[in-house]
C-alpha positions as CSV (number, residue, x, y, z in Angstrom):
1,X,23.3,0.9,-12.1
2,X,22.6,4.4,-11.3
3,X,20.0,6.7,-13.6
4,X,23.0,8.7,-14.9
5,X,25.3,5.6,-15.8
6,X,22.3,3.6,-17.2
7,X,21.8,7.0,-19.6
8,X,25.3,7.2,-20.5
9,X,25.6,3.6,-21.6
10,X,22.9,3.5,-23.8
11,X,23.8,7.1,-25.5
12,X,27.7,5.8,-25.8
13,X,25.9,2.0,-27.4
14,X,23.4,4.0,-29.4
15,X,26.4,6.7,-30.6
16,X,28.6,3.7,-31.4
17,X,26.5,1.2,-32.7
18,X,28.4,0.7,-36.1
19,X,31.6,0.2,-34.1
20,X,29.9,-2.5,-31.4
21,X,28.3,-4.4,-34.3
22,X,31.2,-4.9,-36.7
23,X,33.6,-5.5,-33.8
24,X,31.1,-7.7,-31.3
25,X,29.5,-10.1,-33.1
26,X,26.9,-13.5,-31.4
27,X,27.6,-13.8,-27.7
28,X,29.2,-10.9,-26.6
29,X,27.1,-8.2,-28.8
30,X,24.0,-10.0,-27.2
31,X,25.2,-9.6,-23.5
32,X,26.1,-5.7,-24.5
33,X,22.6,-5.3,-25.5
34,X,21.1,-7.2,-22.6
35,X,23.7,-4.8,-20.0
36,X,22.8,-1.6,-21.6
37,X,18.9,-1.8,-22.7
38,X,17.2,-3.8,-19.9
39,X,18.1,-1.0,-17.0
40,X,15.4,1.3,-17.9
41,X,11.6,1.8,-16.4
42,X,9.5,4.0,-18.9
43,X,7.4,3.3,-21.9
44,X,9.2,5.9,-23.7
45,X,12.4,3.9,-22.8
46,X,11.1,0.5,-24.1
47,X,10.1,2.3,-27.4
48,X,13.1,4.3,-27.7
49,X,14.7,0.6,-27.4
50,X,12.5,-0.8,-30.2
51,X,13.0,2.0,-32.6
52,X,16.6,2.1,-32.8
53,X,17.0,-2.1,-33.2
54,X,14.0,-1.7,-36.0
55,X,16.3,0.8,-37.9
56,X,19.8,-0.7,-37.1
57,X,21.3,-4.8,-37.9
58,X,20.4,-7.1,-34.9
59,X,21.2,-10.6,-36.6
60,X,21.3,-13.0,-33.5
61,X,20.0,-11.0,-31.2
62,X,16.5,-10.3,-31.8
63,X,15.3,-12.3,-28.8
64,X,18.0,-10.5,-26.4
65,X,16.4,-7.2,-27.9
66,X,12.8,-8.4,-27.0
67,X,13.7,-9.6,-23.7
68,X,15.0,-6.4,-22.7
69,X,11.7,-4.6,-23.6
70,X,10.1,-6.9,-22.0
71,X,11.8,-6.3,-19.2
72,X,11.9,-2.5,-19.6
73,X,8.2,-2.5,-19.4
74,X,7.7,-5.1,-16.4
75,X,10.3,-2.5,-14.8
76,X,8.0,0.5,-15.6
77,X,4.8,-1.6,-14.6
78,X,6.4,-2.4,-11.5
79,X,7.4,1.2,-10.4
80,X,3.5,2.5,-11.3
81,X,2.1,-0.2,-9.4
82,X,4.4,-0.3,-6.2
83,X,6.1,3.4,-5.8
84,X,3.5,4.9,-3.7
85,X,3.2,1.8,-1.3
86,X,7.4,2.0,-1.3
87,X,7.4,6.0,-0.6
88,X,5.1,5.5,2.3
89,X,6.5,2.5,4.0
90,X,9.7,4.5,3.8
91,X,8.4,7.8,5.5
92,X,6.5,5.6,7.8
93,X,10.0,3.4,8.6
């Protein structure tokens, strides 16, 4: 998923929350929270994440929610550690 698209899924999901959560309940909500959170690589992502499911109704997927910041910050550890060694095997390539 591009930069753009991952953005504009999680503003449409955070700007339509109420509609997601009374419509999408259990398996499906959980999968739309999986798709649109887990995409991102920032700190500031992974705790925009965490704010909005600490102020909005996550009943069954808490784990799904924690996974995905999980992920979000393995993500952003990931590009720290490796981008330099990935820009210059690129210009080198």
């Amino acid at each position: 998923m591009s930069r753009v698209g991952r953005d504009l899924a999680w503003r449409f999901f955070v700007d339509n929350w109420s509609l997601f959560n009374d419509r999408y309940k259990g398996y499906l909500l959980t999968r739309l929270v999986k798709f649109v959170a887990e995409n991102f690589a920032s700190e500031e992502s992974a705790k925009e994440v965490e704010e909005f499911f600490k102020t909005h109704d996550i009943s069954g997927t808490e784990r799904t929610v924690q996974q995905a910041v999980e992920t979000i910050r393995l993500n952003a550890a990931w590009l720290k550690r490796d981008t330099n060694a990935i820009k210059n095997y690129l210009t080198s390539n």
